[in-house]
KESELO-869146 format. One record per atom (N, C-alpha, C, CB): z, x, y; residue in one letter. Coordinates in steps of 0.001 Angstrom, whole numbers, padded with zeros to 6 digits, always signed. Each point is the difference from the previous one (the first is absolute). Glycine has a CB too. Layout:
KESELO-869146
ZXYa/...
END
This chain:
KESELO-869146
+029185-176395+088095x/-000763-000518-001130x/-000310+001109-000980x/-000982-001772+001454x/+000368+002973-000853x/-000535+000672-000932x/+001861+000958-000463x/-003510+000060+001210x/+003640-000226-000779x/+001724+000714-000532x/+000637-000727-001098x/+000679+000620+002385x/-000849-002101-001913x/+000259-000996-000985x/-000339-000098-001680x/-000250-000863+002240x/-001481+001498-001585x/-000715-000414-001038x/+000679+001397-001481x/-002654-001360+002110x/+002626+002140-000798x/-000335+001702-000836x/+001437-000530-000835x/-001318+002645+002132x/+002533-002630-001715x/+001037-000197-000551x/-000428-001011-001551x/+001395+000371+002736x/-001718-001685-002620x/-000190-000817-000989x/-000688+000835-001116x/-000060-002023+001578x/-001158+002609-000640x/-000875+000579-001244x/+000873+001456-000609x/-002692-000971+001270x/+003632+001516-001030x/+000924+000770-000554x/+000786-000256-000986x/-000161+000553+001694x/+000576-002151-000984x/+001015-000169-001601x/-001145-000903-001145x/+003071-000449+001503x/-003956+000582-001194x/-000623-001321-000722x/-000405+001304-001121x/-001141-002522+002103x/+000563+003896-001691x/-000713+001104-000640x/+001355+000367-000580x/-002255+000810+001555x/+003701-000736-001321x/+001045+000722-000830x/+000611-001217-001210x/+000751+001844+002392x/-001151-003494-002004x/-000156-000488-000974x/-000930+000131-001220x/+000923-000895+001603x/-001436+000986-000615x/-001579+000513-001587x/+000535+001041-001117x/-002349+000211+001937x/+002698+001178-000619x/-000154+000865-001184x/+001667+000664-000606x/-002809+000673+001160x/+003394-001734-000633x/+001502-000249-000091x/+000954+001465+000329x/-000647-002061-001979x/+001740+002475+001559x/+000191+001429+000040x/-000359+000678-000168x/+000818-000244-000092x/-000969+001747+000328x/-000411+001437+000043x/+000462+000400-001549x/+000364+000559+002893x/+001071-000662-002879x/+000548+000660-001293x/-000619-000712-001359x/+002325+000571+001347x/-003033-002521-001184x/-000240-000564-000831x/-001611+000575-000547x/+001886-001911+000980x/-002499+002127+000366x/-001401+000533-000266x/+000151+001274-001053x/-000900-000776+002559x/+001754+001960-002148x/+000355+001070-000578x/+000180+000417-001436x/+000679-000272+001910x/+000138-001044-002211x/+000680+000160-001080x/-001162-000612-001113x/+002666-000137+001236x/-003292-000928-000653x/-001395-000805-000950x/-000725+001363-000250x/-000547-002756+001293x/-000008+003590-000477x/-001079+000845+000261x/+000552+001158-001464x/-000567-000468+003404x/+002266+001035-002987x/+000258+000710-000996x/+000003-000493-001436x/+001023+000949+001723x/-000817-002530-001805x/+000160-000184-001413x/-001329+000032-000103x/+002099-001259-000505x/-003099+000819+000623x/-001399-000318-000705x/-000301+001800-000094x/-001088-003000+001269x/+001628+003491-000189x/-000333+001721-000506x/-000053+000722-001231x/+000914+000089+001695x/+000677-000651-002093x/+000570+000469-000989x/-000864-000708-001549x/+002485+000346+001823x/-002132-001827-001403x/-000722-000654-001199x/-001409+000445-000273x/+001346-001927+000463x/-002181+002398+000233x/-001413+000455+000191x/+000247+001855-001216x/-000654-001625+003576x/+001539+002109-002854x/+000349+001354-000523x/+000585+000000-001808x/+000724+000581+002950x/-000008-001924-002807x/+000619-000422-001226x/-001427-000169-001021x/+002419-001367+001289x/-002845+000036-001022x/-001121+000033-000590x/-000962+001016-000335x/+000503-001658+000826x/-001031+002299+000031x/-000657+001491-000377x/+000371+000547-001321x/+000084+000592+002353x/+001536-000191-002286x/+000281+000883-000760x/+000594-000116-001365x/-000003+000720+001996x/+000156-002275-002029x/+000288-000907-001079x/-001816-000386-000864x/+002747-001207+001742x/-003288+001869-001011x/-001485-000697-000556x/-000623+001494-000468x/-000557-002494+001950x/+001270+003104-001477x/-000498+001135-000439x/+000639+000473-001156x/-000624+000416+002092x/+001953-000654-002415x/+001149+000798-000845x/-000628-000991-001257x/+002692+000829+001827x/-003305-002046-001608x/-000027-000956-001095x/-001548+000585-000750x/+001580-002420+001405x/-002361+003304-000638x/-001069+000211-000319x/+000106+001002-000552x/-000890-001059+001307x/+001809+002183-001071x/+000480+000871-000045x/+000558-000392-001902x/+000389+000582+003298x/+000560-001059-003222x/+000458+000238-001549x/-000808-001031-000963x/+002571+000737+000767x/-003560-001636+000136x/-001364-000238-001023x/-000513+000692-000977x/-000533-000731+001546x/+000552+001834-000665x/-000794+001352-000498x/+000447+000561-000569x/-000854+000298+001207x/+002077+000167-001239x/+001111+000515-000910x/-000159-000936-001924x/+001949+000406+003006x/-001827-001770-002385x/+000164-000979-001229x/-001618+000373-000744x/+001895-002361+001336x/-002632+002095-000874x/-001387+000614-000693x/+000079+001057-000512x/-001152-000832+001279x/+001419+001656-000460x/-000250+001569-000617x/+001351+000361-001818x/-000690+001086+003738x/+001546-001964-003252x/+001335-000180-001200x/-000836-000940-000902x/+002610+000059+001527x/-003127-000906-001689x/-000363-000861-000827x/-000935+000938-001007x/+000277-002173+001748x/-001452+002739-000620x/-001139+000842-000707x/+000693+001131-000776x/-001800-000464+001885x/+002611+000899-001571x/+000514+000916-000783x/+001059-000487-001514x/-000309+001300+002599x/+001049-002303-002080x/+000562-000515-001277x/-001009-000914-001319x/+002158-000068+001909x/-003567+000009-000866x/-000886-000612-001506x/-000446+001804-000503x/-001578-003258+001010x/+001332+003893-000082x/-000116+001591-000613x/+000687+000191-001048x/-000223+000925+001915x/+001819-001003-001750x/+000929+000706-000542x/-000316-001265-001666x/+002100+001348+002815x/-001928-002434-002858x/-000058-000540-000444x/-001435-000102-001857x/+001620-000459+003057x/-002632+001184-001888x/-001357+000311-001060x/+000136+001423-000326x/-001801-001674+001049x/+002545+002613-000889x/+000567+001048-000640x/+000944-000432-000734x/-000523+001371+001487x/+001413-001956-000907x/+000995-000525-001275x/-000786-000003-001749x/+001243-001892+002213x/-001786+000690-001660x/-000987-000576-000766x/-000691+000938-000831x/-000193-001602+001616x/-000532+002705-001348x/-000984+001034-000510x/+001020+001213-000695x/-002071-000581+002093x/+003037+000555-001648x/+001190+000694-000622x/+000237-000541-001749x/+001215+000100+002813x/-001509-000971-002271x/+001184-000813-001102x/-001138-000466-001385x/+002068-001431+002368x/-003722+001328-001647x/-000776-000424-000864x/-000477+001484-000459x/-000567-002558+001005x/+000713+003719-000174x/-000044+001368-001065x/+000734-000040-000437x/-000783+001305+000653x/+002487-001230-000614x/+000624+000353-000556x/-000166-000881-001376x/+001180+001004+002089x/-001470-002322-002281x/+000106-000574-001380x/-001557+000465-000902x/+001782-002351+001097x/-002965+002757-000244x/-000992+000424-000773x/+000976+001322-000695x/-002491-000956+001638x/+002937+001831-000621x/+000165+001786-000646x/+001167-000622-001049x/-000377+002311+002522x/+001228-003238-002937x/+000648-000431-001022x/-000713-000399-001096x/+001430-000467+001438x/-001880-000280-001463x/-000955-000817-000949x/-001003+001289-000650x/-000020-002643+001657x/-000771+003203-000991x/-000424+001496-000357x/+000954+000903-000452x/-001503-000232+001549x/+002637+000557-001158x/+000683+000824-000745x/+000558-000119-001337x/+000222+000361+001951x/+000052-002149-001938x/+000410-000262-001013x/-000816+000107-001124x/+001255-001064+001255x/-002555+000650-000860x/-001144-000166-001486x/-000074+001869-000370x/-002191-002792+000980x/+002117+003232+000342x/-000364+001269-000744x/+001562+000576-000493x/-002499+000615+001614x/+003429-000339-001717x/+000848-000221-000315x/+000192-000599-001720x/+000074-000017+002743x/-000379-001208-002927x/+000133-000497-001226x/-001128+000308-001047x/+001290-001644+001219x/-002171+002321-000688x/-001853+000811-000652x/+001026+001182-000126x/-003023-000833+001585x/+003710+001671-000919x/+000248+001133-000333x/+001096+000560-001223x/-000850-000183+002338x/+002015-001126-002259x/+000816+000031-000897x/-000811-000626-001259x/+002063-000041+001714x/-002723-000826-001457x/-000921-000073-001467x/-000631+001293-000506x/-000678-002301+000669x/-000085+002806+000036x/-000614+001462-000140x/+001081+001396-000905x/-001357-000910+002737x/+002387+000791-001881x/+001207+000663-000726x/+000587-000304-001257x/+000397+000210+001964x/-000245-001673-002117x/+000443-000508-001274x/-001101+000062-001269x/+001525-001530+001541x/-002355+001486-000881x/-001047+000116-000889x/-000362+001943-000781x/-000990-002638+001858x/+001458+002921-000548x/-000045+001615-000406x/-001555+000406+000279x/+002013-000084-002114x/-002863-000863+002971x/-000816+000398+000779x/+000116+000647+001159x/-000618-001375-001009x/+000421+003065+001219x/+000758+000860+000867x/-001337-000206+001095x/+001838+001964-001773x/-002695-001305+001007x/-001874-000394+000927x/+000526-001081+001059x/-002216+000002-002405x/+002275-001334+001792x/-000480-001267+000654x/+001663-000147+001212x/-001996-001464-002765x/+003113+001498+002360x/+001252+000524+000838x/-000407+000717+001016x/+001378+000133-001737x/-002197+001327+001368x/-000076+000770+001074x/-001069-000507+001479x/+000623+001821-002171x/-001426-002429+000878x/-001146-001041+000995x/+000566-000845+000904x/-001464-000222-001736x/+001950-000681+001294x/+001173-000599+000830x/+000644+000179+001353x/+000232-000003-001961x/+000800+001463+001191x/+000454+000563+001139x/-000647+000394+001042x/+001175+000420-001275x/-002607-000030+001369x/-000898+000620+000861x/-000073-001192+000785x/-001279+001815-001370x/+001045-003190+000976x/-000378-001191+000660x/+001300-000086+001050x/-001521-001276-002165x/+002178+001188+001852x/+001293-000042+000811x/-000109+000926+001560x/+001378-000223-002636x/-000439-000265+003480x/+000096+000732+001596x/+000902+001298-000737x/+000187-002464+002353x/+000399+003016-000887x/+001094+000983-000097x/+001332-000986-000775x/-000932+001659+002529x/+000670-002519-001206x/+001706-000867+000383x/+000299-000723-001296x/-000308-000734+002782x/-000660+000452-003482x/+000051-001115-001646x/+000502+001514-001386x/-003097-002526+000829x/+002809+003410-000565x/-000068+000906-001187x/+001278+001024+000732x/-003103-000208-001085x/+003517-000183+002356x/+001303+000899+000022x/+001598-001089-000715x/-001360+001627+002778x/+000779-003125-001880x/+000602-001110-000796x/+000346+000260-001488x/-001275-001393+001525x/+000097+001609-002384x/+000054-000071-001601x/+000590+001073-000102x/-001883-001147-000810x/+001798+002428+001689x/+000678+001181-000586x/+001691+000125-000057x/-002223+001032+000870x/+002227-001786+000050x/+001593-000212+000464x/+000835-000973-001134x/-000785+000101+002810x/-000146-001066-002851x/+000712-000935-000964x/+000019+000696-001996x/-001104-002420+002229x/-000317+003620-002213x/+000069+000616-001010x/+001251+000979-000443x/-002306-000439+000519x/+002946+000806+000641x/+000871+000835+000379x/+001325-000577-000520x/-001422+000806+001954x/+001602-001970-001942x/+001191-000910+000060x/+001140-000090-001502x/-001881-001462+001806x/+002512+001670-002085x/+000378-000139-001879x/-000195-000858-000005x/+001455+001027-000855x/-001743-001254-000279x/-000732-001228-000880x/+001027-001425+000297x/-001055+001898-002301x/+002465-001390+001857x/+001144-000822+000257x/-000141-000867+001531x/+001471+001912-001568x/-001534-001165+002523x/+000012-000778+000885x/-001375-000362+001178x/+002473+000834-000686x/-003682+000071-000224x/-001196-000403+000448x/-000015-001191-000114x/-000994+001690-000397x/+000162-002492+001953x/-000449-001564-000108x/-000983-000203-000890x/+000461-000404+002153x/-000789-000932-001926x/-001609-000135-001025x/-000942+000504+000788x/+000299-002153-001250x/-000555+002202+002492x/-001160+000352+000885x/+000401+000725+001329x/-001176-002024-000973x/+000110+003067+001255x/+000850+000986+001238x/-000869-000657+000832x/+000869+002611-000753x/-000673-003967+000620x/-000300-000543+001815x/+001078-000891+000109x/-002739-000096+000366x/+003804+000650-000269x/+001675-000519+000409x/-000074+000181+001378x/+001525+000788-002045x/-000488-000782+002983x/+000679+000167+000937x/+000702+001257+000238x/-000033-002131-000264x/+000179+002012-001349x/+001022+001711+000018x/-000253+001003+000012x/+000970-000564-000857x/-002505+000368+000418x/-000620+001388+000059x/-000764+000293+001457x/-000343-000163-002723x/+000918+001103+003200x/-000525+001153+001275x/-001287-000066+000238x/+001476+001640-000528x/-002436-001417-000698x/-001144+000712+000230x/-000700-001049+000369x/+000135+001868-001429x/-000029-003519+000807x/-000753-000948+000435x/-000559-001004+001513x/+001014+000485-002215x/-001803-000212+002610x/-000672-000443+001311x/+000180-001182+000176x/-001516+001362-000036x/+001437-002125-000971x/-000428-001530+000582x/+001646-000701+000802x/-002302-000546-002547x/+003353+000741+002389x/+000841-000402+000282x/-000167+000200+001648x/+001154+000297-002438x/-001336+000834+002905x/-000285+000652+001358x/-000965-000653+000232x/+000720+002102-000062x/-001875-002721-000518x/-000661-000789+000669x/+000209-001145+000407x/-000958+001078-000784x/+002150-001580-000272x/+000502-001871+000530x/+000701+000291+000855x/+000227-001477-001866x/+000578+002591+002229x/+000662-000175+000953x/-000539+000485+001216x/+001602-000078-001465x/-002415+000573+001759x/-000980+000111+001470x/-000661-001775-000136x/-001049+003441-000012x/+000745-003885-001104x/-000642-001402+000151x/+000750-000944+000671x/-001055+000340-001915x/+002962+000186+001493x/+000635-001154+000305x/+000731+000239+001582x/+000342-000568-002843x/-000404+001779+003007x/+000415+000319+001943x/-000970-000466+000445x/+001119+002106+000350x/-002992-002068-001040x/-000900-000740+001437x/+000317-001513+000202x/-002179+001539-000424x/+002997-001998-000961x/+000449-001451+000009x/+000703-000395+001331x/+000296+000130-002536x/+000873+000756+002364x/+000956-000288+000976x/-000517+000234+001554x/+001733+000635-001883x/-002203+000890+001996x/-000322+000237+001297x/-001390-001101+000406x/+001071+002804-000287x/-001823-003654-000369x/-000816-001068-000145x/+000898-001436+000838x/-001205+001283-002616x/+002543-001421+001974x/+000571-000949+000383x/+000632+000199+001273x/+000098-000562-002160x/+000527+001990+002165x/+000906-000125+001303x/-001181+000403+000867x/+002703+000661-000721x/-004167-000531+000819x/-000422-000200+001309x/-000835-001421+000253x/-000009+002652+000102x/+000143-003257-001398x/-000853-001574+000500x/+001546-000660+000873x/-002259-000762-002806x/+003225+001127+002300x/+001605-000446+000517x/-000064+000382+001253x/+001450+000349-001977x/-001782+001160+002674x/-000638+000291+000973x/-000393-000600+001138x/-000291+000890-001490x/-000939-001706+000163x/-001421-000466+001107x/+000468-001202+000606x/-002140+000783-001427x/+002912-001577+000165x/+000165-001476+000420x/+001097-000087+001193x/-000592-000856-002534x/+001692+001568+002322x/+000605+000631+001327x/-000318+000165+001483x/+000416+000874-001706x/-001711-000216+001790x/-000710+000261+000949x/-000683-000852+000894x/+000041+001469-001295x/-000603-002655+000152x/-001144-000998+000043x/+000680-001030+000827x/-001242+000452-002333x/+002952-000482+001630x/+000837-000976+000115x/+000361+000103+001868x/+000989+000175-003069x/-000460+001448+003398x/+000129-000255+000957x/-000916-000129+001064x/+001570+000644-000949x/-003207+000129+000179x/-000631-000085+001211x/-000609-001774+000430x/-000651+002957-000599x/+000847-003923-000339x/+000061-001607+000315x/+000879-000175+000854x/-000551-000775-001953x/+002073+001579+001595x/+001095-000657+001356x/-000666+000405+001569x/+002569+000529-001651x/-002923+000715+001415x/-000495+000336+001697x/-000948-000503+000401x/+000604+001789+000016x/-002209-002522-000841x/-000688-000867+000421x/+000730-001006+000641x/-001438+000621-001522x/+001800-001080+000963x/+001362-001814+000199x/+000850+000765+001262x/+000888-001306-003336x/-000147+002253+003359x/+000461+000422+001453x/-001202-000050+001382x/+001731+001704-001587x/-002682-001136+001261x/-001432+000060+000505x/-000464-001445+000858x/-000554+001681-002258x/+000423-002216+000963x/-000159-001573+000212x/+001048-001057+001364x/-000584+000479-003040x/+001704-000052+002510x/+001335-000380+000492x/+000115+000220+001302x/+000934+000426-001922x/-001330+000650+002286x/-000054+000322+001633x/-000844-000822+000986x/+000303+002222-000776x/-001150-002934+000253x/-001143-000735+000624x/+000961-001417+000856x/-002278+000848-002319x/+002835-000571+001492x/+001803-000952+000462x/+000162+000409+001529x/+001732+000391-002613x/-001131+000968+002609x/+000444+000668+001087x/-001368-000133+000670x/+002015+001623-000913x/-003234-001421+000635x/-000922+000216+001481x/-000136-001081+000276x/-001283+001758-000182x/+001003-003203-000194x/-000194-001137-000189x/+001266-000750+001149x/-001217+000519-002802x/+002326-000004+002556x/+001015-000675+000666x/+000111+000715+001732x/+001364-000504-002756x/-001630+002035+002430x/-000132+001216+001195x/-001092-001034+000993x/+000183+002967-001703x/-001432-003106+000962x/-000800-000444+000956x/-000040-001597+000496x/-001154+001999-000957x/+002136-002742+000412x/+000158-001006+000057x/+000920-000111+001569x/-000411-000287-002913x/+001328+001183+003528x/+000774+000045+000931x/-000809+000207+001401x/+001761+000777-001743x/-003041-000470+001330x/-000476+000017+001213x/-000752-001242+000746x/+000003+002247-000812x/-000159-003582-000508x/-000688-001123+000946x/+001388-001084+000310x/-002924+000141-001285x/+004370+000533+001134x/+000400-000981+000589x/+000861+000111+001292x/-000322-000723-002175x/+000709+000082+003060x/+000291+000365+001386x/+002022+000270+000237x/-002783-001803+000806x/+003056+000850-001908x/+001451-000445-000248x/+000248+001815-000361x/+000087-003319-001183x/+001149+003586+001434x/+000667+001465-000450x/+000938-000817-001285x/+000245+001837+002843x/+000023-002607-003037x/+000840-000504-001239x/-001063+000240-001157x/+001602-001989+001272x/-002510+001491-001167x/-001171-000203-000931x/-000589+001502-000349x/-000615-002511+001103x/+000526+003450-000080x/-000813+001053-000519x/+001241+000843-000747x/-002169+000028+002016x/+003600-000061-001631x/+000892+000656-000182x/+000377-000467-001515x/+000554+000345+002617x/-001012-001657-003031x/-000151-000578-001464x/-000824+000614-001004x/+000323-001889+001047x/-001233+001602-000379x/-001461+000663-000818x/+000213+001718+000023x/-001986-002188+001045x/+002822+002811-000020x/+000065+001471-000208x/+000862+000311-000804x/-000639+000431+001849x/+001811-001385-002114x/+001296+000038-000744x/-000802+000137-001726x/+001951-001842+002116x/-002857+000654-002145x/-000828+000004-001381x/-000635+001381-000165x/-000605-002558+000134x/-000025+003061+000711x/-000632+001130-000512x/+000749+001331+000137x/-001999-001236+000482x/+003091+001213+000102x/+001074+000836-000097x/+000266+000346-001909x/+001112-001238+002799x/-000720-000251-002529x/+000559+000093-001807x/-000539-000068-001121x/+001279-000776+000693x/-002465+000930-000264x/-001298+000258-001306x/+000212+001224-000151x/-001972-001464+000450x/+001411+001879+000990x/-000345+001484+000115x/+001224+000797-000595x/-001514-000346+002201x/+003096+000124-001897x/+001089+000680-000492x/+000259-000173-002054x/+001084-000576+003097x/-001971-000734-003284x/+000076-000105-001765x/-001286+000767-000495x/+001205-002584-000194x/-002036+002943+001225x/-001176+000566-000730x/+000492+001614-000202x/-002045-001816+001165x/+002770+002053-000307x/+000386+001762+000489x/+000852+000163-001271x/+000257+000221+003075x/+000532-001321-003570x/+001004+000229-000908x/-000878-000335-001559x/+002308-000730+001965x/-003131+000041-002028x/-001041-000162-001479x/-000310+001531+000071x/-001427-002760+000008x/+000682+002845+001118x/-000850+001575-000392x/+001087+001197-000061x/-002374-000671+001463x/+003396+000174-001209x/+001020+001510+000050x/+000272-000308-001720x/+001664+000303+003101x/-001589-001402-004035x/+000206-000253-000630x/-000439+000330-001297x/+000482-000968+001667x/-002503+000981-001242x/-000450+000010-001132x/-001014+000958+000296x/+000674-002216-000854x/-000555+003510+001881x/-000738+001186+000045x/+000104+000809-000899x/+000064-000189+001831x/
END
């Protein structure tokens, strides 16, 4: 009897917990998916931070732009008036009020006028705030205005990049709940067809999640 019994209660306990290799293999996938998740939740938090820190800097780059560009049109607008006071001053053959003038002026505005004074008449412009002339600043200022433009864009391009993938690795994250869901599902049933189903499912989560995150790290 009791030999009988012990025997029954042997196979009844290797039905339960069905094969060795089936237990094994459940135990390693939920391992992995557990490890997966971790590091998919982390990498996503990870270039969160990245996307913030790119954003804050491209509204940076962006309000320099900006302050570039709104000096640079004040120091124009100023150069110009004083500028058109001074050639009045000259035409007039007011040397005093010219020289007054000139004093009002920076370095960078009165090396401008000197340069363009310099010029023959023939092919002097109307005004030495051209392009062509060397001595003038403001041009150097639109163009530092217009690199914070760009370097503005290619890091919001950056951010959204970042943002973009760190959503895919949430959703990988998410996705795995698949794999533990199905992992732990093999253990309330007694059938080896059935758990070997449900392990087959979380097999192949777990192998599309390994391949998203190889994808979009």
């Amino acid at each position: 009897m009791t030999g009988a019994h012990g025997g029954h209660g042997g196979g009844h306990e290797h039905a339960l917990h069905g094969p060795r290799w089936l237990t094994i293999s459940t135990a390693v996938v939920l391992g992995v998916a557990a490890i997966l998740a971790g590091v998919t939740a982390w990498k996503s938090t990870v270039m969160e931070g990245h996307a913030l820190e790119n954003l804050t800097r491209s509204t940076q780059a962006v309000n320099d732009a900006n302050a570039l560009s709104q000096e640079a049109e004040r120091n124009r607008t100023g150069e110009r008036d004083l500028f058109i006071a001074y050639r009045l001053a000259v035409d007039e053959g007011d040397d005093g009020r010219a020289g007054s003038i000139l004093g009002m002026m920076n370095a960078t505005t009165r090396a401008a006028i000197d340069w363009w004074a310099a010029q023959p008449e023939a092919d002097r412009p109307m005004s030495p705030f051209v392009s062509a002339n060397p001595a003038w600043a403001a041009p150097g200022t639109v163009i530092e205005a217009e690199t914070a433009i760009r370097e503005a864009d290619g890091l919001l391009v950056t951010a959204e990049h970042e943002l973009e993938q760190a959503h895919n690795l949430e959703f990988v994250a998410a996705l795995l709940t698949i794999a533990f869901l199905a992992g732990g599902l093999t253990g309330l049933f007694e059938s080896t067809r059935a758990r070997v189903g449900f392990l087959s499912v979380a097999v192949t989560t777990l192998v599309g999640c390994v391949a998203a995150t190889a994808v979009f790290w």
